[in-house]
C-alpha positions, 0 to 999 in steps of 0.5 A, a space after each residue: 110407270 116404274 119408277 112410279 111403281 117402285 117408288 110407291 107401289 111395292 109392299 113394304 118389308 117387314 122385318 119383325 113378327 106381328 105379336 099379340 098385344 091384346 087380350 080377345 072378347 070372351 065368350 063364357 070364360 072362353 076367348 073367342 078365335 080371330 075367324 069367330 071374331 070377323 064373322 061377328 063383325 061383318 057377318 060373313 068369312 072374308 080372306 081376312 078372317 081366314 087369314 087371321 084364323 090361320 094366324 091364330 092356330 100358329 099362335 096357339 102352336 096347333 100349325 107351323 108356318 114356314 117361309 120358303 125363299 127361292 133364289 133365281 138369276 136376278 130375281 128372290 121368290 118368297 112363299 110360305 108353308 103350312 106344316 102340322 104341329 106333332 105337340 100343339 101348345 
């Protein structure tokens, strides 16, 4: 069962950083924000749209997002950190 779960179970790792390669729909001149966008879509704020508009204040440089390794004996803790930003944009 571990080898079963080692092989195709874990999450992949992802070196890279997600970058925006798409312009939004918009609204009277305006782009409309990741969370507006998904709750358009299907009607309700699902833990993706809040994600996405998690995202979306970081892209925007309103918040900051921190990752925070931990390292124990054998095994590596990853957790992230959301910090306000003092100059937004």
């Amino acid at each position: 069962m571990f080898n079963l779960w080692y092989k195709r179970g874990r999450d992949p790792k992802i070196r890279e950083a997600v970058a925006v390669m798409y312009e939004p729909p918009k609204f009277s001149g305006e782009p409309l924000t990741p969370a507006e966008i998904g709750a358009l879509v299907d009607e309700k704020m699902d833990p993706r749209d809040i994600t996405s508009a998690i995202v979306g204040l970081a892209d925007k440089g309103y918040i900051k997002i921190e990752e925070i390794k931990k390292d124990w004996l054998i095994f590596d803790s990853t957790d992230s950190a959301l910090l306000e930003s003092r100059n937004p944009g």
